[in-house]
N, C-alpha and C positions, 0 to 999 in steps of 0.2 A: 272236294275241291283239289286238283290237282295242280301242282308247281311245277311250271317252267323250270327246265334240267338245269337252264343258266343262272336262274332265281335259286337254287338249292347252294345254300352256301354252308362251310363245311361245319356250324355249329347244328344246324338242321338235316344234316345227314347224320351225324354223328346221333343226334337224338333218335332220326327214325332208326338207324341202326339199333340203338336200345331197347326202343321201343317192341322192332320186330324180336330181339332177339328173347324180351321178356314175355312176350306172347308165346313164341314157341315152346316157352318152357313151362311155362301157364297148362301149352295145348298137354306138353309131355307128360308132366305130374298128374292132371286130371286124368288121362287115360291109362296108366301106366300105377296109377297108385292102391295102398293096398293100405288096410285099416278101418279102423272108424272113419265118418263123414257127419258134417254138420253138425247137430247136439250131440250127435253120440261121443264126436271129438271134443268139442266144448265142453259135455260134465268128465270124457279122461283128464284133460288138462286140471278141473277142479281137484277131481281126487287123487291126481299127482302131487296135489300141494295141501292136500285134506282141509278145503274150501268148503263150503256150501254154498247152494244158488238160495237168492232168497223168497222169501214167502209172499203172499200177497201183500199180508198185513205190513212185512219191512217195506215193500216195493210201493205198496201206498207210502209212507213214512217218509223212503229218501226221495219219493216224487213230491214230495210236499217242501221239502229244503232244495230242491233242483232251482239253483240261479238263473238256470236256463230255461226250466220249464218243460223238460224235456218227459214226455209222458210214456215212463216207465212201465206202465199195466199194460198203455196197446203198445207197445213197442215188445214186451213181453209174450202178449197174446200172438201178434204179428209173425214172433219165431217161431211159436207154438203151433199155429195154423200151419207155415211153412215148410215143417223140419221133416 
């Protein structure tokens, strides 16, 4: 949906301004980057701080006290399939 140039008032420029300029930096680092990506970035991170990811059997455990509900194994599985 495009905005009428007179409708653009200057908090809605100001934000498309951010907006663009967070994209293009988005675009830069993606092409431009150099390293690990995705889990191979995620387990550096752990073993920068000598973390472990957990097992099934924790990952069942703290899905089971999740106040939210939130299900830990296919959200697990999900990065898994992904990475």
């Amino acid at each position: 949906m495009l905005v009428p140039l007179q409708a653009m008032t200057a908090g809605r420029l100001h934000a498309l301004v951010l907006l663009s300029w967070a994209f293009l930096v988005m675009l830069v680092k993606k092409v431009f980057a150099t390293g690990p990506r995705g889990l191979a970035r995620f387990r550096a991170n752990f073993e920068a701080e000598h973390l472990s990811s957990l097992d099934a059997a924790e990952r069942a455990e703290k899905e089971a006290l999740c106040p939210t509900g939130v299900p830990m194994r296919r959200v697990a599985a999900f990065i898994r399939a992904h990475a």
